[in-house]
C-alpha positions as CSV (number, residue, x, y, z in Angstrom):
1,X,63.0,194.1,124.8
2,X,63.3,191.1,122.2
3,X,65.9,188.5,123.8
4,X,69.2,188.6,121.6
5,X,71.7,186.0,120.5
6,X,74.3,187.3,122.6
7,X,71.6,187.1,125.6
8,X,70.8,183.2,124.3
9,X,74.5,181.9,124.4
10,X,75.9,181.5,127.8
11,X,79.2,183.4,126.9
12,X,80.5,184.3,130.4
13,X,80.6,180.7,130.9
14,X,81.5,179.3,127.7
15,X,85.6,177.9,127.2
16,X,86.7,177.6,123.8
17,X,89.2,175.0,122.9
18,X,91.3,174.9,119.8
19,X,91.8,171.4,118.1
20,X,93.2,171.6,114.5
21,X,93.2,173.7,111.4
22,X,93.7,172.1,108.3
23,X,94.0,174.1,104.7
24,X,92.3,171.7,102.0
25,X,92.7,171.5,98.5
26,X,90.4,169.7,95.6
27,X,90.9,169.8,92.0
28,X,87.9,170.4,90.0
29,X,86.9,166.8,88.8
30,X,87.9,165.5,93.1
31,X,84.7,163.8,94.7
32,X,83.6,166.0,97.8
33,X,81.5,163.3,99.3
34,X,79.5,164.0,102.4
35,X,81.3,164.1,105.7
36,X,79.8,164.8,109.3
37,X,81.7,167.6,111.7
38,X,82.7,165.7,114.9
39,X,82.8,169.2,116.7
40,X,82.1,172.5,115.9
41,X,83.9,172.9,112.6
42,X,84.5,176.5,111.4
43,X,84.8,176.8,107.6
44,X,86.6,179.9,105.4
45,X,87.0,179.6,102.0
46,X,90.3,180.9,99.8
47,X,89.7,180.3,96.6
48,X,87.0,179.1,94.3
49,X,83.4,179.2,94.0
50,X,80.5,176.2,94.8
51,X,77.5,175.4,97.4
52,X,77.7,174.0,100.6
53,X,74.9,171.9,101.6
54,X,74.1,171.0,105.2
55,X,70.8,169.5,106.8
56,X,70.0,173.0,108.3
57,X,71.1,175.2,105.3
58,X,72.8,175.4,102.2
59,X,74.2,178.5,100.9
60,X,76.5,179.9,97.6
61,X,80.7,180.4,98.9
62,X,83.0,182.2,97.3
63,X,86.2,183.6,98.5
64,X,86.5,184.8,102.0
65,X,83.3,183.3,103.2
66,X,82.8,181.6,106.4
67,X,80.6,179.3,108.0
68,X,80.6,177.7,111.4
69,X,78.7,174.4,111.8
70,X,78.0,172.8,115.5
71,X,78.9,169.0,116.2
72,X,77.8,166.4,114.5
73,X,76.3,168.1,111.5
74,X,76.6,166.5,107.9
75,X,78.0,168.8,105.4
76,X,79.3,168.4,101.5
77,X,80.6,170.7,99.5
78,X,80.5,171.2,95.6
79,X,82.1,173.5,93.0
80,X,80.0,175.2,91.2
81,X,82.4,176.2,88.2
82,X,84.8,173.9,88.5
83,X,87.7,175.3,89.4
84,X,89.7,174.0,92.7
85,X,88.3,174.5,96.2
86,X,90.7,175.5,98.8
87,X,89.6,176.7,102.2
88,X,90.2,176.3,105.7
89,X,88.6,174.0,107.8
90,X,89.6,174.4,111.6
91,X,87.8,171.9,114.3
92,X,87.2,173.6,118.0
93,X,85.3,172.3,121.1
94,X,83.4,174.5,123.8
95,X,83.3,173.7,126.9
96,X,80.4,175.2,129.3
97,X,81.8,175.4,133.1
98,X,79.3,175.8,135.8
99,X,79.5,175.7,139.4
100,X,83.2,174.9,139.0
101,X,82.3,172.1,136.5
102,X,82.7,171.8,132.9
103,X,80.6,170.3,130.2
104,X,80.4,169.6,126.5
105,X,78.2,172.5,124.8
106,X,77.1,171.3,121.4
107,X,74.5,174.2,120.4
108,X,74.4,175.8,117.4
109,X,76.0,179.4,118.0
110,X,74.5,181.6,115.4
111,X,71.4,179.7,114.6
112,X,70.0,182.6,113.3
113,X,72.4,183.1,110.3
114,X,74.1,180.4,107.7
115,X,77.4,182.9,106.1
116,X,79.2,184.8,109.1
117,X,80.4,188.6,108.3
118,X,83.4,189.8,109.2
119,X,85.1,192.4,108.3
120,X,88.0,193.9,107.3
121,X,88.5,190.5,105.6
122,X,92.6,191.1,104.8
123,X,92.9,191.2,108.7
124,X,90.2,188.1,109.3
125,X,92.6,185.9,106.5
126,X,95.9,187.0,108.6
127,X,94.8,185.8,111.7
128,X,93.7,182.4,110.1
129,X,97.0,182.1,108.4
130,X,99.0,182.7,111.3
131,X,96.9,180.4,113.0
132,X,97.7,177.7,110.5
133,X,101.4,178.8,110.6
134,X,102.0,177.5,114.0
135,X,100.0,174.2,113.5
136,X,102.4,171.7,113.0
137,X,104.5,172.6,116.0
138,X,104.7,170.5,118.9
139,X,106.0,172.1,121.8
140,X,104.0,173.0,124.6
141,X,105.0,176.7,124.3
142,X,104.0,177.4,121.0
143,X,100.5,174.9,121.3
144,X,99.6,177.3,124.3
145,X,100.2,180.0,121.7
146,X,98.2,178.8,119.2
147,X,95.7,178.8,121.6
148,X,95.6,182.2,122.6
149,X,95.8,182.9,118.9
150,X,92.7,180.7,118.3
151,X,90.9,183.1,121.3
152,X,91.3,186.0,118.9
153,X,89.8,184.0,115.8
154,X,86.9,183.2,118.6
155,X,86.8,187.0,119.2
156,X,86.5,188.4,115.9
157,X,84.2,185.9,114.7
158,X,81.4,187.0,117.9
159,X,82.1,190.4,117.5
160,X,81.1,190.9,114.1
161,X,78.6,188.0,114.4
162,X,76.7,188.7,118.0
163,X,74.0,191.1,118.9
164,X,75.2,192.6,121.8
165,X,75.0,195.9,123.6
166,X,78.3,196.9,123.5
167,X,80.7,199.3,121.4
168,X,80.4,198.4,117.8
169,X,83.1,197.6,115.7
170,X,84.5,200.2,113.1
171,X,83.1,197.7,110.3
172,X,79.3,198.1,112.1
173,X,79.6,201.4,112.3
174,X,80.5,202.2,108.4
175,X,77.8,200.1,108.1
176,X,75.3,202.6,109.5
177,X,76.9,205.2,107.5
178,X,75.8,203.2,104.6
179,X,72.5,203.1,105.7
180,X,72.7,207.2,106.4
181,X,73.7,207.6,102.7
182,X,71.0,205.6,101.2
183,X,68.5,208.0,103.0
184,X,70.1,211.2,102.5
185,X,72.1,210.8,99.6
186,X,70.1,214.2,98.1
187,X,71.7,215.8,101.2
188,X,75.8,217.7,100.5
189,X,77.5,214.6,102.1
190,X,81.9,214.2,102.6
191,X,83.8,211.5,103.0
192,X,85.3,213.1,106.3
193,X,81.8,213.5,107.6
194,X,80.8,210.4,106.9
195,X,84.4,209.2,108.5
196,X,83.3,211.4,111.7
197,X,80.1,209.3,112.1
198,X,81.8,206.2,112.2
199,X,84.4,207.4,114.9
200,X,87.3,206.0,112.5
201,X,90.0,207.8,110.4
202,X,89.2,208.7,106.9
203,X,91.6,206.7,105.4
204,X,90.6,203.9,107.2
205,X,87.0,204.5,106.3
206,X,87.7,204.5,103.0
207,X,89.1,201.1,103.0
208,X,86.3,199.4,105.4
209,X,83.3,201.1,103.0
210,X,85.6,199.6,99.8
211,X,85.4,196.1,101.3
212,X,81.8,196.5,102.6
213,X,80.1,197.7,98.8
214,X,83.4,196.9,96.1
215,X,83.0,200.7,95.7
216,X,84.8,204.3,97.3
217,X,82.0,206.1,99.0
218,X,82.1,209.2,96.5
219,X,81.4,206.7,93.6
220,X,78.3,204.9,95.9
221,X,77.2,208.2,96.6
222,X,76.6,208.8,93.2
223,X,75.6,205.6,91.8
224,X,72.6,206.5,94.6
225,X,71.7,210.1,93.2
226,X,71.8,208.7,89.5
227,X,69.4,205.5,90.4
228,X,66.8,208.1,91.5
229,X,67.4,210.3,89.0
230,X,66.5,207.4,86.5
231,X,63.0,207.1,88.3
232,X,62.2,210.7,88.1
233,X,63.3,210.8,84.6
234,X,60.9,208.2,83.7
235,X,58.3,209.2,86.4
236,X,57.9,213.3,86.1
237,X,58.2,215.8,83.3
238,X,60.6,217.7,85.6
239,X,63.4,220.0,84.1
240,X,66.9,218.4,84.4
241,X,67.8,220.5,86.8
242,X,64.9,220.4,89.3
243,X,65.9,216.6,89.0
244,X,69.9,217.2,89.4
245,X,69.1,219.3,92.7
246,X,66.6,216.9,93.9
247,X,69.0,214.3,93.6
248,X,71.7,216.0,95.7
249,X,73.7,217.9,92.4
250,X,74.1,221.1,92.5
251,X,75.3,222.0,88.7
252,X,72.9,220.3,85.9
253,X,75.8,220.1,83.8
254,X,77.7,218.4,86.0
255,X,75.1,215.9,86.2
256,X,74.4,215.1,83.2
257,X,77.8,214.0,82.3
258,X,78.1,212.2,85.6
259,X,74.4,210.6,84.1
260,X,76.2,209.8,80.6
261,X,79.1,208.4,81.8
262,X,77.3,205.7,84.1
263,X,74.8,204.8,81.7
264,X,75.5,205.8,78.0
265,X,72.6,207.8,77.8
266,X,72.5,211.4,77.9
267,X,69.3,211.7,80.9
268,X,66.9,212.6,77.8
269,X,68.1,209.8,75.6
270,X,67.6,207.7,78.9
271,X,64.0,209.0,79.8
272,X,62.8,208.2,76.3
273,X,64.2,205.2,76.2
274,X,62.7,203.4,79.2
275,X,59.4,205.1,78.5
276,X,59.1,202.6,76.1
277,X,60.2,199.6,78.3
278,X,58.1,197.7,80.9
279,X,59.9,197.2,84.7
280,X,60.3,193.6,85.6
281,X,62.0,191.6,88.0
282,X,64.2,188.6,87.6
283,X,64.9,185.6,89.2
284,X,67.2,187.0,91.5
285,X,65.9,190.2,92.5
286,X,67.4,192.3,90.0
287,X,64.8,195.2,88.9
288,X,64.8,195.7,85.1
289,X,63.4,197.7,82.6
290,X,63.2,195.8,79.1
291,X,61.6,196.2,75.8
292,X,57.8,196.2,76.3
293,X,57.8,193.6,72.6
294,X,61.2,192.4,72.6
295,X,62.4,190.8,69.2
296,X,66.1,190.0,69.9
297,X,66.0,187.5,72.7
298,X,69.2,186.4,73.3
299,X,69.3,183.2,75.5
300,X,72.6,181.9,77.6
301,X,72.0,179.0,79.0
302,X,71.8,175.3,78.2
303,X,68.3,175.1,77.9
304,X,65.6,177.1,75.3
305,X,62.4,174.5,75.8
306,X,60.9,177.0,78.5
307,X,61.0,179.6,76.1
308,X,60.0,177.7,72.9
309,X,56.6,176.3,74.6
310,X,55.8,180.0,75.2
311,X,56.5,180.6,71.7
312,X,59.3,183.7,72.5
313,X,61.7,183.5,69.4
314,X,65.5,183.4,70.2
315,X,68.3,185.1,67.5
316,X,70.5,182.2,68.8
317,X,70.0,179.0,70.8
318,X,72.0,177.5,73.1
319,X,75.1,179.9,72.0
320,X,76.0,180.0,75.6
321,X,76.5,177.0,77.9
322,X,79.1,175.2,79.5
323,X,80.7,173.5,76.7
324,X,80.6,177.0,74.9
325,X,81.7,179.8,77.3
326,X,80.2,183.0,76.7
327,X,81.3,185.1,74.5
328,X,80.7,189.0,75.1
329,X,82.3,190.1,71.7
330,X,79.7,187.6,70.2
331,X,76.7,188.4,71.3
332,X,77.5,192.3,71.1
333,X,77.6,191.4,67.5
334,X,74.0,189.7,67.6
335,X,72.5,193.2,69.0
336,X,70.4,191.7,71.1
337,X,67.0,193.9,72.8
338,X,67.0,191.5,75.9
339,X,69.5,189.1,77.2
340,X,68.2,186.2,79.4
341,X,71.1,184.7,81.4
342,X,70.9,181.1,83.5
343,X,73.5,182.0,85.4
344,X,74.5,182.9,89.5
345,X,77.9,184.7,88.5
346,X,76.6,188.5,89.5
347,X,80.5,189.6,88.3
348,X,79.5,187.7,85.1
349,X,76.2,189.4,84.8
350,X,77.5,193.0,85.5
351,X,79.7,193.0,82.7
352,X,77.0,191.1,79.8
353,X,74.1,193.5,81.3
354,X,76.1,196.3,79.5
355,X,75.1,194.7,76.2
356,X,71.7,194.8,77.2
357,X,69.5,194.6,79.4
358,X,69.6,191.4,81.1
359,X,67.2,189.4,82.8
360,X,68.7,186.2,85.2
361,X,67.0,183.0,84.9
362,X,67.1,179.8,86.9
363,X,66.7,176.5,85.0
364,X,66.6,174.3,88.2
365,X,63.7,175.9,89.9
366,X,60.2,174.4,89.5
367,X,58.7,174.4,86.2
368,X,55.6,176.4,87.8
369,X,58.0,179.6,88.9
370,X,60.0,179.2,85.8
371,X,56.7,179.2,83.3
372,X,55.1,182.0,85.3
373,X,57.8,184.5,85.1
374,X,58.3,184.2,81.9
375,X,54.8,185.1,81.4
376,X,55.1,187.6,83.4
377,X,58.0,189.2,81.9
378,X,56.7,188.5,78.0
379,X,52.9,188.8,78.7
380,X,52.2,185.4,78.7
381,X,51.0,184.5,81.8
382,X,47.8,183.2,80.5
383,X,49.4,180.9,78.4
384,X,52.0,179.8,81.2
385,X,48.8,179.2,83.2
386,X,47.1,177.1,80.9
387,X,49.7,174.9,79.7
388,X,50.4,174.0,83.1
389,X,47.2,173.3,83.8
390,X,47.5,170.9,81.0
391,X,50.4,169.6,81.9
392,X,49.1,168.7,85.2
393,X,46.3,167.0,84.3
394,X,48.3,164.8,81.3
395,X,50.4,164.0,84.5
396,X,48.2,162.9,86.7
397,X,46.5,161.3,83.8
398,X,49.7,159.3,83.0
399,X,50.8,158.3,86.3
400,X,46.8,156.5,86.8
401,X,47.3,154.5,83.6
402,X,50.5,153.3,85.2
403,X,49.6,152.3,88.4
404,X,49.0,149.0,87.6
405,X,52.4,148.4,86.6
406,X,54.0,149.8,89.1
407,X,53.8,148.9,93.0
408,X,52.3,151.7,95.5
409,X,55.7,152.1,97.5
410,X,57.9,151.1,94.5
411,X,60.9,153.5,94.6
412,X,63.4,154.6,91.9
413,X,66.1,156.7,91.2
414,X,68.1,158.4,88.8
415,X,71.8,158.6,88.4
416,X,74.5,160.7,86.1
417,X,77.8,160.9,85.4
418,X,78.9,164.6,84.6
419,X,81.8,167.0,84.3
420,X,84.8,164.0,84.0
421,X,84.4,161.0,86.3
422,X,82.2,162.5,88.9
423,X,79.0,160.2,90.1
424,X,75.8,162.4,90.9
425,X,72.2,161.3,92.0
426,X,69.2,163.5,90.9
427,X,66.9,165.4,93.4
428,X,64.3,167.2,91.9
429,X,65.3,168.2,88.6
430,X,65.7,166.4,85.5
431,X,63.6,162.7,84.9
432,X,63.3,162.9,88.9
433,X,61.1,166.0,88.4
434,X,58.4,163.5,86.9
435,X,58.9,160.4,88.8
436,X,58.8,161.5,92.3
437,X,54.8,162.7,91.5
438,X,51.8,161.5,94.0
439,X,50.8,158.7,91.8
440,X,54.1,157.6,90.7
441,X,57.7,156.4,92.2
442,X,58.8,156.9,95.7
443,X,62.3,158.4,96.6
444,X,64.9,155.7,97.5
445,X,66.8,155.5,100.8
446,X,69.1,158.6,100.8
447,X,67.1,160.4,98.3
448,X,64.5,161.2,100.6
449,X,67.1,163.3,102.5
450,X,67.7,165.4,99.0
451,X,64.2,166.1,98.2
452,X,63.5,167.4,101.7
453,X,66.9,169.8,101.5
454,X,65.3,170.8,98.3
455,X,68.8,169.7,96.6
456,X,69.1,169.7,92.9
457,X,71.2,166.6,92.6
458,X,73.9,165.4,95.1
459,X,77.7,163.7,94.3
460,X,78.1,160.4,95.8
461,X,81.0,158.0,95.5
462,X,80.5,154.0,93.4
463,X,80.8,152.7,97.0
464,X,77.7,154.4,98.7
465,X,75.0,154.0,95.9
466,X,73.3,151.6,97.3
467,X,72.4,153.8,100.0
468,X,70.6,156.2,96.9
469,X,69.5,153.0,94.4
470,X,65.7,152.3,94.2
471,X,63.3,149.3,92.9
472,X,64.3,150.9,89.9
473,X,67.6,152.5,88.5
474,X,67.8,154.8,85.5
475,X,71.4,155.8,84.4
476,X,72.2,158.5,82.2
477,X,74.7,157.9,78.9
478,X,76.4,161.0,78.9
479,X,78.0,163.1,76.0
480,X,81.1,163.3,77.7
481,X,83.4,160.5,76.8
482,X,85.0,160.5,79.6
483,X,82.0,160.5,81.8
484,X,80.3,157.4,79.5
485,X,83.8,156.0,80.2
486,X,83.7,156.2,84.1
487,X,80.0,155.1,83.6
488,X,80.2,152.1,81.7
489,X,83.1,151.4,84.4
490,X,80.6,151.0,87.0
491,X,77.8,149.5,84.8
492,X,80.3,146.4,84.9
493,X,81.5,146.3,88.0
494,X,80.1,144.4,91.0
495,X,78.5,147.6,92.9
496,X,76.0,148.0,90.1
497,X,75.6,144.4,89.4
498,X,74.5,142.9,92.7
499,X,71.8,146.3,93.0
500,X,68.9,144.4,93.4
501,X,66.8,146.5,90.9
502,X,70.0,145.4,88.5
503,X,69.1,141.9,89.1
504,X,65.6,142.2,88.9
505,X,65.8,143.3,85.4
506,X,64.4,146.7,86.5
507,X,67.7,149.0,85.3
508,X,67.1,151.7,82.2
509,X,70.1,153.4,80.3
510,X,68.8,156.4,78.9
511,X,70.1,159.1,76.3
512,X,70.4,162.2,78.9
513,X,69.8,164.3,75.7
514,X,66.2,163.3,75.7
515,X,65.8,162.0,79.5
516,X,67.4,164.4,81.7
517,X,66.6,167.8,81.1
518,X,64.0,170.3,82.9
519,X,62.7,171.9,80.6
520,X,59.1,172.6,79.6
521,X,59.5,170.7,76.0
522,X,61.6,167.9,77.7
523,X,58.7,167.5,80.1
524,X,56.1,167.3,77.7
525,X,58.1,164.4,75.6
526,X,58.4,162.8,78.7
527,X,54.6,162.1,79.1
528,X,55.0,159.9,75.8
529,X,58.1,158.5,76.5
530,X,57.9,157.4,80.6
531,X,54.6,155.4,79.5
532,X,56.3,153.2,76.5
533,X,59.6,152.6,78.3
534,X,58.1,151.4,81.4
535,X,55.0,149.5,79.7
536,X,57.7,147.8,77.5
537,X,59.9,146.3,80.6
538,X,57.2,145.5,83.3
């Protein structure tokens, strides 16, 4: 029998002690700079959406998600839309007591997962705000109370979050009727039978199974029965109502309109339709069936170089962005064939994939995955291949004429000011992406840190970036005016000044326009452009 969590963690023995909740606010443009948790710190957010980043994880939040971080670990947070952050952060100590005597226990306690579960979330964000309720007070009477409280947030939080062989919860248990659905939907299944499994009242079910999957479990139940259906309509030449009752429908009839209503298509229309489409997958798992020769290519997103160096034609480019929210009623008008969305919003993508289909794309991951799925997905991969192969070897050829102006541990880094006043270091997208190569610059200081969390970029305050600066600096000049205001700010004050690659005459203000993107065609120019700058100023 595999050792469990539950069996790892001492919890007979362990004593946990409340210290403080505190319920934090930032605007959008507020500087979340990196802070260290003196003791366990236990995270749950309210409202807004972003990316924590910690030095054993980092993880997408959005409301109602929680995360519980052991002493001493460094954390920052960023917003990923920006919109205002507001979560609560409550501090806690544990205490191990053996043999009568007690000591500080400063393990990790679910080291095995980065966002905690628990469910149902109404009742999980009433304990914490009674727990916050009572924070301020001071007498004795009601502190004792808040601790008791505190054991119950402790409770709920192992319960749903432990391995343990005990009773499960009612949220675990409609969680195995879930998994009893999904291999038996063709079977006649009730909500009341599906209530009985999970030893908890209909109604109740009901609610738990609505916060588990955002759906009621009629409505999952057929969303299940019509997925397969879609794969036997493409796959077979059975009649529609072998397919209805192989599905779990017993009237064809019924199904179809059920089938019409979900997708648009009547099942024929539907069947013909993707028999003419290839199934891909997309960067975030999504399965997809698109135009085999699509001819409308939409693009939303900020960049199209990717896409131009494979020589895919776009109807539009850069129509979407984030100086130029999307606009459904817009691209409905553009009838696109294939819609390829750089975007994480999934509530975002639901509602343009009804346009058509839609395929999500990441920008920020390497220029090998990015290349290489678009081949895939546009049968190009034999081109992707070769150009990177080329691009490789232009690289490596670059960097070797370049060696002898630059020093074999020289280091440099790369710095932006974006979305208002806000100060951010690049990681490994951007000009970084080409510097930080074998033959080339080193990471500086804090950078290295980044690079190895596999962190885009990072926000840092004026104060600390000399902890991030290098041999050699490269600032950005924003569009933004208000961000080439807050930069040229800096650019005169003493913290840029007295950097020593500032004095040595090694600092570089670059367009970010041509500089600082990561795409393919950005890239390439680079390879030109990196040579002259730096043969010009050494």
């Amino acid at each position: 029998m595999s050792l469990t969590e539950a069996s790892r963690l001492p919890l007979r023995s362990l004593l946990f002690h409340f210290v403080d909740i505190e319920l934090l606010s930032y605007d959008a443009g507020a500087v979340l700079a990196e802070d260290v948790a003196s003791c366990y710190t236990l995270f749950v957010f309210k409202n807004g959406k972003g990316k924590i980043y910690t030095e054993m994880f980092n993880s997408c939040f959005a409301p109602s998600y929680t995360y519980v971080l052991p002493p001493y670990s460094a954390y920052q947070l960023e917003s990923m839309d920006d919109s205002q952050i507001e979560y609560y952060r409550i501090s806690f100590y544990i205490f191990h007591v053996k043999d009568g005597q007690g000591e500080r226990f400063e393990q990790p306690l679910f080291p095995e997962r980065e966002e905690l579960r628990i469910y149902p979330q109404s009742q999980w964000s009433d304990l914490l705000d009674q727990l916050y309720v009572g924070h301020t007070k001071e007498d004795d009477l009601e502190a004792h109370r808040q601790q008791l409280l505190f054991q119950r947030v402790i409770e709920c939080m192992l319960e749903h979050n432990l391995q343990v062989d005990q009773p499960r919860s009612s949220a675990q248990t409609v969680e195995q009727t879930i998994g009893y659905m999904q291999a038996n939907f063709q079977q006649p299944i009730t909500v009341m039978q599906l209530a009985n499994m999970a030893n908890v009242p209909s109604w109740q079910y009901t609610s738990i199974f609505k916060e588990l999957t955002g759906k009621k479990p009629l409505d999952y139940l057929t969303e299940l029965r019509i997925n397969r259906a879609k794969e036997w309509l493409i796959g077979t030449e059975s009649t529609l109502r072998e397919i209805a009752e192989q599905v779990g429908f017993t009237d064809e009839y019924y199904f179809s309109w059920r089938f019409r209503l979900m997708t648009g298509f009547s099942p024929r229309q539907y069947a013909i339709s993707m028999r003419q489409n290839i199934l891909v997958k997309d960067w975030n798992g999504h399965e997809v069936r698109i135009p085999s020769n699509p001819s409308r290519v939409l693009y939303c997103g900020e960049t199209t170089g990717d896409l131009n160096m494979l020589g895919i034609p776009l109807i539009e480019n850069q129509i979407f962005c984030k100086e130029t929210p999307l606009s459904q009623e817009l691209a409905s008008k553009l009838s696109p064939d294939l819609i390829i969305f750089d975007h994480y919003d999934e509530t975002l993508y639901s509602q343009i994939s009804q346009i058509a289909p839609t395929l999500t794309y990441n920008s920020r991951g390497s220029l090998d995955d990015r290349l290489l799925m678009l081949g895939e997905w546009f049968g190009k991969k034999q081109e992707a291949e070769q150009w990177l192969l080329h691009y490789r070897g232009h690289t490596s050829q670059m960097w070797q004429q370049l060696r002898m102006r630059i020093g074999p541990e020289e280091t440099a880094s790369v710095f932006v000011f974006h979305r208002g006043k806000r100060l951010f270091v690049m990681g490994n997208i951007g000009l970084s992406s080409i510097l930080y190569h074998p033959d080339g610059f080193r990471p500086a200081g804090k950078v290295r840190q980044i690079l190895h969390s596999g962190r885009p970029y990072k926000e840092i305050t004026a104060r600390t970036i000399h902890q991030y600066a290098g041999n050699r600096v490269f600032m950005m000049l924003p569009e933004s005016p208000d961000s080439r205001a807050a930069m040229e700010e800096l650019m005169n004050s003493p913290l840029w000044r007295n950097l020593p690659a500032v004095k040595d005459g090694f600092s570089y203000l670059l367009d970010e326009r041509d500089w600082n993107h990561e795409d393919a065609t950005t890239r390439e120019r680079l390879l030109y452009l990196l040579p002259r700058l730096l043969t010009q100023t050494s």
